[in-house]
N, CA, C and O atoms as CSV, one atom per row, in Angstrom:
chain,resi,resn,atom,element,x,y,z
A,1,UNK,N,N,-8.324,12.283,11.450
A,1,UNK,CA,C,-6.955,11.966,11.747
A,1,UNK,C,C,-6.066,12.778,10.819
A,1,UNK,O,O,-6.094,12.781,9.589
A,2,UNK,N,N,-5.244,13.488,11.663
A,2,UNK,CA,C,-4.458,14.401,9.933
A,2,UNK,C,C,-3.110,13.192,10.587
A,2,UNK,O,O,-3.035,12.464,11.578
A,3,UNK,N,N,-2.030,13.553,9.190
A,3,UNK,CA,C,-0.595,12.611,9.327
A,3,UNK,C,C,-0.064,14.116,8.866
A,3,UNK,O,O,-0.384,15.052,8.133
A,4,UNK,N,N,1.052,13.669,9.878
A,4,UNK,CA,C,2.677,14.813,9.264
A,4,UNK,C,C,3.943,13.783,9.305
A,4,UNK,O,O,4.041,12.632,9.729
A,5,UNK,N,N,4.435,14.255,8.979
A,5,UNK,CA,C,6.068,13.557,8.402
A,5,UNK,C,C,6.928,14.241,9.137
A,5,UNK,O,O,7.037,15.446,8.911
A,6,UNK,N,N,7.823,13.545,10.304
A,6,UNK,CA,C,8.745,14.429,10.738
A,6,UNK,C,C,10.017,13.638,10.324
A,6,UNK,O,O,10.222,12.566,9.756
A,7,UNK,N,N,10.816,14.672,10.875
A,7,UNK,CA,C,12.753,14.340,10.389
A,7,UNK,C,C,13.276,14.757,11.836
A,7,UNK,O,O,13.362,15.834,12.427
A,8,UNK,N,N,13.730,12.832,12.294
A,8,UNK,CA,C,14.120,12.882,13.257
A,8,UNK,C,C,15.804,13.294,13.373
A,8,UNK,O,O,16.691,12.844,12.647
A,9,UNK,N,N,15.992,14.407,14.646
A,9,UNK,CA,C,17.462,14.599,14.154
A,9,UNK,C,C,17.879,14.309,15.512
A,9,UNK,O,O,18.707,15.217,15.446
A,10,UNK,N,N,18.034,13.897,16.582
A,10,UNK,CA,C,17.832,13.412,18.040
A,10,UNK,C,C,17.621,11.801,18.098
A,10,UNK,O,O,16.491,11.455,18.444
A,11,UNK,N,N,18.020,11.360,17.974
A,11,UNK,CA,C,17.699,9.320,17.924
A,11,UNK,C,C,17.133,9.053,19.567
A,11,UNK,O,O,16.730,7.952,19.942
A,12,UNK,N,N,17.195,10.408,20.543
A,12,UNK,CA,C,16.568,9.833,21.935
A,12,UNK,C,C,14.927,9.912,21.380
A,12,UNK,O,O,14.062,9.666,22.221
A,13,UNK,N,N,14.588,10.180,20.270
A,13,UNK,CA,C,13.670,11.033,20.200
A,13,UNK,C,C,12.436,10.122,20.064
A,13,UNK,O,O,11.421,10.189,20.758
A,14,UNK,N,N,12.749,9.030,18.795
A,14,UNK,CA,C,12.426,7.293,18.976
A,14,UNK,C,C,12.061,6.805,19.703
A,14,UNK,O,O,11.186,6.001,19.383
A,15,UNK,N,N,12.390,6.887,21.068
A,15,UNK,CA,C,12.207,6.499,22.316
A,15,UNK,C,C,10.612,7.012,22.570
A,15,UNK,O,O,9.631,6.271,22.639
A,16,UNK,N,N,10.624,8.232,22.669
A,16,UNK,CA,C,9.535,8.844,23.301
A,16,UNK,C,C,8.520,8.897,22.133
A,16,UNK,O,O,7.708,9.761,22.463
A,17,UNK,N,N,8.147,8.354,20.837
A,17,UNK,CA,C,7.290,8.146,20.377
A,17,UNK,C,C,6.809,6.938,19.926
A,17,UNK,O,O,5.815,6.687,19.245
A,18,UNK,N,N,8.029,5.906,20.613
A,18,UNK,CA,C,7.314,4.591,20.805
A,18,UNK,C,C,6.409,4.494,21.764
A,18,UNK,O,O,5.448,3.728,21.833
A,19,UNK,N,N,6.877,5.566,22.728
A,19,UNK,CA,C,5.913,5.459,24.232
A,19,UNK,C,C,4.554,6.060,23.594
A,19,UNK,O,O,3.508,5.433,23.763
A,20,UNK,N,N,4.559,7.189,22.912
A,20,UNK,CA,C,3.492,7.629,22.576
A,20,UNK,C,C,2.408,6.666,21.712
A,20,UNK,O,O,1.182,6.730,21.810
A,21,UNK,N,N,3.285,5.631,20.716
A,21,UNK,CA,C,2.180,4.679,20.114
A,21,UNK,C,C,1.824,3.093,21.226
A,21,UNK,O,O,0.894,2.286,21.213
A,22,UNK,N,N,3.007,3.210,22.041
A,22,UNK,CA,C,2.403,2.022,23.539
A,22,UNK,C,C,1.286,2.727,24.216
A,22,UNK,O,O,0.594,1.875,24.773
A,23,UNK,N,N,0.737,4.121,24.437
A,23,UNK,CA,C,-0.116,4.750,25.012
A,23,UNK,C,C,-1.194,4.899,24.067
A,23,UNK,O,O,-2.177,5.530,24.458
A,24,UNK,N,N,-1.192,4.335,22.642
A,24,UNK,CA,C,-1.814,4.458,21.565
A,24,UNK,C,C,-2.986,6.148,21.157
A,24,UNK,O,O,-4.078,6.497,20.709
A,25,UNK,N,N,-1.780,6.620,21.697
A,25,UNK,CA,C,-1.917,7.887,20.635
A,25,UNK,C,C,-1.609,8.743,19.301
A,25,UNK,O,O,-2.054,9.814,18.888
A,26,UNK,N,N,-1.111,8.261,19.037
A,26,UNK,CA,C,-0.427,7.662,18.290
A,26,UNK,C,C,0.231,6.669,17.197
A,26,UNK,O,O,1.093,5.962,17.719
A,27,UNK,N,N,-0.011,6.356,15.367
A,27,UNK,CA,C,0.397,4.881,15.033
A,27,UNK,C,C,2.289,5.572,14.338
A,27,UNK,O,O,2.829,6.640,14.048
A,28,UNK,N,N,2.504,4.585,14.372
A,28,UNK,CA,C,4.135,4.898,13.492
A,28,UNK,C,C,4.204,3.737,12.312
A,28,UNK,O,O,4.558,2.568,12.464
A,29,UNK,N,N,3.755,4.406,11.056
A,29,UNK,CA,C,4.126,3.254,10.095
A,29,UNK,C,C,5.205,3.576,9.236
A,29,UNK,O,O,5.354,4.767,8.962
A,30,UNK,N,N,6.123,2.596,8.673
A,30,UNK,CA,C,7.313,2.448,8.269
A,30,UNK,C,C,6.962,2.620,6.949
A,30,UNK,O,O,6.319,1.801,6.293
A,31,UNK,N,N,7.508,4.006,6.429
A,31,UNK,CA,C,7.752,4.788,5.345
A,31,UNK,C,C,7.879,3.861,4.549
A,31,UNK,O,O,7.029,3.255,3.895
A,32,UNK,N,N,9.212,3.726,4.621
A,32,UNK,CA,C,9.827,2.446,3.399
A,32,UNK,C,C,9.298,1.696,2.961
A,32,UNK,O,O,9.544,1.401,1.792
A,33,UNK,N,N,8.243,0.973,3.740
A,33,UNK,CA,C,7.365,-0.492,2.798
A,33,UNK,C,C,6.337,0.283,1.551
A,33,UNK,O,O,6.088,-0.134,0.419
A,34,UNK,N,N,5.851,1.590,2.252
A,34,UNK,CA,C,4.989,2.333,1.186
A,34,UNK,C,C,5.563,2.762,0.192
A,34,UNK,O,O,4.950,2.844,-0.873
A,35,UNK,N,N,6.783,3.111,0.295
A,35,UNK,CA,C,7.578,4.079,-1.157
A,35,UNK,C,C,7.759,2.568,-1.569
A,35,UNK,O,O,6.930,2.373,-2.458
A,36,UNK,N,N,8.617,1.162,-1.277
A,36,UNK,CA,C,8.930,0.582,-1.929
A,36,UNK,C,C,7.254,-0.036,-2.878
A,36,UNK,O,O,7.195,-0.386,-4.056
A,37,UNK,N,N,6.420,0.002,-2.149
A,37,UNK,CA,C,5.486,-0.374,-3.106
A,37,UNK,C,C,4.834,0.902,-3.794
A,37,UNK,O,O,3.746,0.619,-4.297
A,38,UNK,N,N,5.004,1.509,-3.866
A,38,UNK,CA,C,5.430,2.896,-4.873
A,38,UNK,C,C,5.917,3.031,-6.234
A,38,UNK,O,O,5.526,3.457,-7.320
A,39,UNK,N,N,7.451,2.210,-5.450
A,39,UNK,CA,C,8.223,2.197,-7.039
A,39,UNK,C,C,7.832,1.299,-8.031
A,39,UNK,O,O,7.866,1.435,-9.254
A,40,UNK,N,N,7.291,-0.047,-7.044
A,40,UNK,CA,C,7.167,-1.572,-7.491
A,40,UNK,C,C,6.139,-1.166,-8.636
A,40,UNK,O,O,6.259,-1.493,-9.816
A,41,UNK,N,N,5.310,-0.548,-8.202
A,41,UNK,CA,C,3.869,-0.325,-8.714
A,41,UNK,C,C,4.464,1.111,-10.089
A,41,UNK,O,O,3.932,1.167,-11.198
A,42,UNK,N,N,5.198,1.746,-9.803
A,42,UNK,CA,C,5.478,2.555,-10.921
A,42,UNK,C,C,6.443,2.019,-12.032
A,42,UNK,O,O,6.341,2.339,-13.217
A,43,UNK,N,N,7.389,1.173,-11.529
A,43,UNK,CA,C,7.802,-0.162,-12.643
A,43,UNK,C,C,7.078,-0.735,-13.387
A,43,UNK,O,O,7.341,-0.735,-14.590
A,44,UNK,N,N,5.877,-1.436,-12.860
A,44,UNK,CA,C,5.179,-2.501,-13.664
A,44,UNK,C,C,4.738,-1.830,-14.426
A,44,UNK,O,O,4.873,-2.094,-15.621
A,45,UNK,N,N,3.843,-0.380,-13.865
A,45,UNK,CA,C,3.137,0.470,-14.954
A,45,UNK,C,C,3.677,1.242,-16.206
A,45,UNK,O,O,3.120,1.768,-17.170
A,46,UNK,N,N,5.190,1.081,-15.748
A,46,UNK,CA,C,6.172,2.005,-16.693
A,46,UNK,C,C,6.282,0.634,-18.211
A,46,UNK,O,O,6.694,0.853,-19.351
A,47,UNK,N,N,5.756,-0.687,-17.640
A,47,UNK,CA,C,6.322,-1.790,-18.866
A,47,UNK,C,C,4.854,-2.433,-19.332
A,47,UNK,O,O,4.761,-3.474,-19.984
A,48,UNK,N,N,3.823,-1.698,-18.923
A,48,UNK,CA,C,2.675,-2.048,-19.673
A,48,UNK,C,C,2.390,-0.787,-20.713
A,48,UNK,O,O,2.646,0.409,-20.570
A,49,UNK,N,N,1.703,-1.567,-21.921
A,49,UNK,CA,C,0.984,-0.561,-23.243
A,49,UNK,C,C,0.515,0.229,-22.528
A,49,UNK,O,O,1.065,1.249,-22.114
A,50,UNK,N,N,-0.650,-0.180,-22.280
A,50,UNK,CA,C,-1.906,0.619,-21.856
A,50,UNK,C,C,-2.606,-0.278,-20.589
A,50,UNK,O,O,-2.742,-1.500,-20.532
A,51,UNK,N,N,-2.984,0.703,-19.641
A,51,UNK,CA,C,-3.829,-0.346,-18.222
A,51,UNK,C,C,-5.226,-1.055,-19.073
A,51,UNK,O,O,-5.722,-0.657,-20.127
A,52,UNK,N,N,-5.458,-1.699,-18.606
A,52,UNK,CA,C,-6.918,-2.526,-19.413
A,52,UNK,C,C,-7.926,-1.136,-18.158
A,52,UNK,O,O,-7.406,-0.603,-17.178
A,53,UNK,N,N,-8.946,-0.971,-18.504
A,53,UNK,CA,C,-10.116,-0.452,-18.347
A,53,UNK,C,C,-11.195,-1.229,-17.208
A,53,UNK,O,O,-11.444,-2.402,-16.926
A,54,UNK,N,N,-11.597,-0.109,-16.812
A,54,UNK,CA,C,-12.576,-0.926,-16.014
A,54,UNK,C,C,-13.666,-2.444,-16.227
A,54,UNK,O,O,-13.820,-3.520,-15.650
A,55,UNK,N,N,-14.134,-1.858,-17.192
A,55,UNK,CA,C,-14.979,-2.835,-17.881
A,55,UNK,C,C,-14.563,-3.973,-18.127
A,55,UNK,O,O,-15.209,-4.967,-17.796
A,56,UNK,N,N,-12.981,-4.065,-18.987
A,56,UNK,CA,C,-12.294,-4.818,-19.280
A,56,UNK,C,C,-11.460,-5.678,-17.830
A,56,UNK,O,O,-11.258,-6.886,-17.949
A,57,UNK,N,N,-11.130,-5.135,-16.840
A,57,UNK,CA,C,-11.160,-5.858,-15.525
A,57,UNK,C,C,-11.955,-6.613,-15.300
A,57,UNK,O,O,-11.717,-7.800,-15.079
A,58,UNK,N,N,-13.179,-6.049,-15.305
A,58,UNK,CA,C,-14.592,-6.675,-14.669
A,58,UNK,C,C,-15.052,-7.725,-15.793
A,58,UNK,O,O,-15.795,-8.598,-15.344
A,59,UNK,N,N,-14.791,-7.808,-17.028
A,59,UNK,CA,C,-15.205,-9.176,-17.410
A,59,UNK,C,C,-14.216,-10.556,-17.391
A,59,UNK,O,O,-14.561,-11.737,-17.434
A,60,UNK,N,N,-12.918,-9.992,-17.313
A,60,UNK,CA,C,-11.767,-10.809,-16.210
A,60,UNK,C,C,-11.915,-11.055,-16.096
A,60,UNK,O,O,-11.988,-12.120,-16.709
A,61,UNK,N,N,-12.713,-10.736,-14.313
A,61,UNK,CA,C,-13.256,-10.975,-13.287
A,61,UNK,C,C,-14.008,-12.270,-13.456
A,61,UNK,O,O,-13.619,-13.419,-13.247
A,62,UNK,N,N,-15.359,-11.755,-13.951
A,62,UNK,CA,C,-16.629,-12.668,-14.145
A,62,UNK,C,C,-16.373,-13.633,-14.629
A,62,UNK,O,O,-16.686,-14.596,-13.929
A,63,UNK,N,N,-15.647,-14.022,-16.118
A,63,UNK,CA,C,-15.502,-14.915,-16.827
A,63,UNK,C,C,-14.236,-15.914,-16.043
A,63,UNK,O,O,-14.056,-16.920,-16.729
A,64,UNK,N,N,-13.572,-15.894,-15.130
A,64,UNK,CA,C,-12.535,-16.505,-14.750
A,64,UNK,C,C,-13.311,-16.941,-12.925
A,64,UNK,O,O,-12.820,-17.760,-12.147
A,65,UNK,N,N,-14.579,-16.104,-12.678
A,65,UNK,CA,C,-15.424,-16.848,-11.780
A,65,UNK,C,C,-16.344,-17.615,-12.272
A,65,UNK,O,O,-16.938,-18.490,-11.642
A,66,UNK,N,N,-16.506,-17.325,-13.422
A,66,UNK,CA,C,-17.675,-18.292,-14.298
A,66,UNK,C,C,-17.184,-19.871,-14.472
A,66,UNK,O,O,-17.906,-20.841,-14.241
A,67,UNK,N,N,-15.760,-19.929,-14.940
A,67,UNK,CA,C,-14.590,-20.814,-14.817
A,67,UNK,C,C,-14.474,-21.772,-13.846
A,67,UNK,O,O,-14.444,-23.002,-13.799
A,68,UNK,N,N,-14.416,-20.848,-13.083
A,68,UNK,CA,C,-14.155,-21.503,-11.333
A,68,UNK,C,C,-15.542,-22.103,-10.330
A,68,UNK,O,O,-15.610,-22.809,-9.323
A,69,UNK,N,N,-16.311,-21.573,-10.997
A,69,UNK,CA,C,-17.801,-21.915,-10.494
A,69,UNK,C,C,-18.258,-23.414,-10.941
A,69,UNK,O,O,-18.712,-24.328,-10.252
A,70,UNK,N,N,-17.948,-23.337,-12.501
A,70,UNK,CA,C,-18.452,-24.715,-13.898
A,70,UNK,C,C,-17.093,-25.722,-13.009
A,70,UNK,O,O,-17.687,-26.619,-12.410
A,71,UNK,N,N,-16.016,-25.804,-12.833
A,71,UNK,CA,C,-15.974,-26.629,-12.098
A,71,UNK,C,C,-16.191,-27.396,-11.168
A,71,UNK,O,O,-16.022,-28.602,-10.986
A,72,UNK,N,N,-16.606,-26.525,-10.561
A,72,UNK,CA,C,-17.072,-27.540,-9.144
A,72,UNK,C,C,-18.368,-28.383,-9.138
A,72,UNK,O,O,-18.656,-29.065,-8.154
């Protein structure tokens, strides 16, 4: 599947590539939700020290299922 980015300058133009994703040749996904979780995600990272590490995820992980397990 390749993706290109076009710049619609014709608004009839909308029209005929909704038809094209009703004929599903086509998907059209809305730019905006991706950049906004873009920025969201380049904010948070801009106000942390340092990302924790893989390793350091993964015993997170385990120890907060280990948690959740001893309860039940």
């Amino acid at each position: 599947m390749d993706t290109i980015r076009i710049d619609i300058i014709n608004p009839r133009v909308k029209d005929l590539l909704h038809e094209l994703a009703d004929l599903k040749l086509i998907r059209i996904r809305d730019e905006s939700s991706i950049q906004d979780l873009t920025n969201l995600l380049k904010r948070l990272r801009s106000k942390a020290d340092q990302a924790p590490g893989d390793d350091e995820i993964s015993a997170i992980v385990e120890e907060t299922r280990r948690e959740r397990y001893e309860t039940r």
